[in-house]
N, C-alpha and C positions, 0 to 999 in steps of 0.2 A: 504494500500500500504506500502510495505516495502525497505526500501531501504538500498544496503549493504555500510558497511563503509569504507570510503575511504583513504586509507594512505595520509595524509597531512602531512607531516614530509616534507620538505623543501632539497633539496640536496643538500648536504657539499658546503662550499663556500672554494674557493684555495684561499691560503694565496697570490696572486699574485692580485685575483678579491675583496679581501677586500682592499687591499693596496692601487688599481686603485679606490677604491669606497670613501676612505676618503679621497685621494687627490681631486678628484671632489669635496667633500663639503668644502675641501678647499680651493680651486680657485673659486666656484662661494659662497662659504658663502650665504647660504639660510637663509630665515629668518623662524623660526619654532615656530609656535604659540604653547603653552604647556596653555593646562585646567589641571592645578590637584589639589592635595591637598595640605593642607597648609604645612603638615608632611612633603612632598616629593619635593616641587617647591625648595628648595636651590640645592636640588640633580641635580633636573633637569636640571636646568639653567647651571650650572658647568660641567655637561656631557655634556651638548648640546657645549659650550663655546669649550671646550677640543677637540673638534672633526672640532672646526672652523668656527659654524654653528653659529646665531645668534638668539639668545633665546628670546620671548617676551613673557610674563604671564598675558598675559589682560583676563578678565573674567566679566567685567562688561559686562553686556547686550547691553548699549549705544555702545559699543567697536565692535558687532559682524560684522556689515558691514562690517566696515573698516579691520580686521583684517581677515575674509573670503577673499578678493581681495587683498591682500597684502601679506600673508602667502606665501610659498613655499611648507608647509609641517603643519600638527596639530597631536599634540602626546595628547591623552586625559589619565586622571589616575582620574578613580571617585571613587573610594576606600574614605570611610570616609567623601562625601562630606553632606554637610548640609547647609538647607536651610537658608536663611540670611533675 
């Protein structure tokens, strides 16, 4: 079975629905779990912060429960990750 490819390309966003889209994360300030790498988590945190949103970098195991039901949002970057 073959199947043909599908334009996934995303349609332009208006500079009016971006504007409307970060005021939102600024008024309800989510909390946004981030899994990444050691390389990248200062980036993260500081983007996330900047946009308003509230960044947590928990990745112990013990953590997943509580950080599954609590989150608003989970940004994962496993580029470079290794096992501990």
């Amino acid at each position: 079975m073959s199947f043909a490819p599908r334009n996934t390309t995303p349609p332009p966003i208006s500079p009016v629905s971006f504007a409307n889209g970060i005021e939102e994360v600024r008024r309800t300030r989510p909390l946004i779990h981030h899994i990444t790498n050691r390389v990248s988590i200062n980036n993260c945190a500081n983007v996330t912060l900047s946009i308003g949103a509230t960044p947590v970098m928990a990745d112990a195991i013990e953590e997943v429960e509580e950080m599954v039901s609590s989150a608003n949002a989970l940004v994962l970057n496993l580029g470079g990750r290794v096992r501990r």
